[in-house]
N, C-alpha and C positions, 0 to 999 in steps of 0.2 A: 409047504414043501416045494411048491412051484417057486416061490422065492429063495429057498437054501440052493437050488440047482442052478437058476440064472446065475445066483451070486457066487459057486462053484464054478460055473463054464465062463464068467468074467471075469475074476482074479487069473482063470489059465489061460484067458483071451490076453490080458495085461502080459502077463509072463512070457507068452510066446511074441506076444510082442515088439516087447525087451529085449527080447533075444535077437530078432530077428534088425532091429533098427537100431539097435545100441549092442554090434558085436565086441565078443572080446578082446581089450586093445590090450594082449601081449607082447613087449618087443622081446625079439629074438636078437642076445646077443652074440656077435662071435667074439674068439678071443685069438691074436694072431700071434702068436711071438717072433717078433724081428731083429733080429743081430744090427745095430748100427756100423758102416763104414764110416770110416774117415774120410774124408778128402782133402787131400793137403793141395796145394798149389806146387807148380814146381820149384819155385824159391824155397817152399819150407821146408823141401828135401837136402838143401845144399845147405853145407855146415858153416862155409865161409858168409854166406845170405845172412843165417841166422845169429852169427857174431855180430855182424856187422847192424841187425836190427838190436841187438839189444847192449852194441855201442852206443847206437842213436837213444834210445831209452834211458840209459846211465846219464848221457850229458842231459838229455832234458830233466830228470832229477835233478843232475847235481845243478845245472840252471836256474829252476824252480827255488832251490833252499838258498842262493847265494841272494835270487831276487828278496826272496822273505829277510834274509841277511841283514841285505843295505835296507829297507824299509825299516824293520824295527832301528836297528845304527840312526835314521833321518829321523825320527819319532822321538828316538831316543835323546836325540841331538837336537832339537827342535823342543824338549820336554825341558832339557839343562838351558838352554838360552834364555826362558821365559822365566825360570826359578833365577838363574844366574841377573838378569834385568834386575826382579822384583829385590832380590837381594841389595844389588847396589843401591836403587832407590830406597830402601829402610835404611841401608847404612847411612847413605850422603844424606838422608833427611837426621838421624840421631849424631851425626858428626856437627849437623848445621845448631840442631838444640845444643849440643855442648858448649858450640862456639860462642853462642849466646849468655852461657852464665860466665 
C-alpha cells in the first residue's frame, strides 16, 4: 500500500513538474489586414515620361531581334560557304576522273 501511494504522489510529482519546466508553448497569432499603396515616382505620373520609356523598350526589342537577324543571316552564310567549298571540290575532283577516261 505504501508503495501504490509513493508511486501515486510520483507520477503527480513528474506531472507538476512538466508543467512547471516544460510550459505551454502556444503562439498567439495576430492577423492584420493591410491595404497596399503604390508608390510611384514622379516620372511614372507623367504621360510624356512614360512614352518615352517604352520608346526606349520598343527600340531595345526591335534591336535585340535585328541582332538575332544578322546572326542567324552569318550562320547561315557561313553554313552555304562550307557546303558551297565542299561542292566545288566533289565536282573538280569527278570533272578531273572524266577527264581521264
Amino acid at each position: 500500500m505504501k508503495k501504490l501511494i509513493l508511486g501515486a504522489i510520483l507520477v503527480v510529482a513528474i506531472y507538476l513538474g512538466g508543467i512547471y519546466f516544460f510550459p505551454s508553448t502556444s503562439t498567439v497569432y495576430t492577423v492584420t489586414n493591410e491595404t497596399p499603396t503604390e508608390v510611384l515616382p514622379e516620372w511614372a505620373k507623367d504621360a510624356d515620361a512614360i512614352k518615352a520609356a517604352e520608346a526606349v523598350m520598343k527600340k531595345k526589342e526591335l534591336e535585340a531581334a535585328l541582332t538575332v537577324l544578322k546572326d542567324t543571316f552569318a550562320s547561315s552564310t557561313a553554313l552555304y560557304e562550307a557546303e558551297k567549298k565542299a561542292f566545288t571540290a566533289k565536282k573538280t575532283e569527278l570533272e578531273k576522273e572524266l577527264g581521264l577516261f
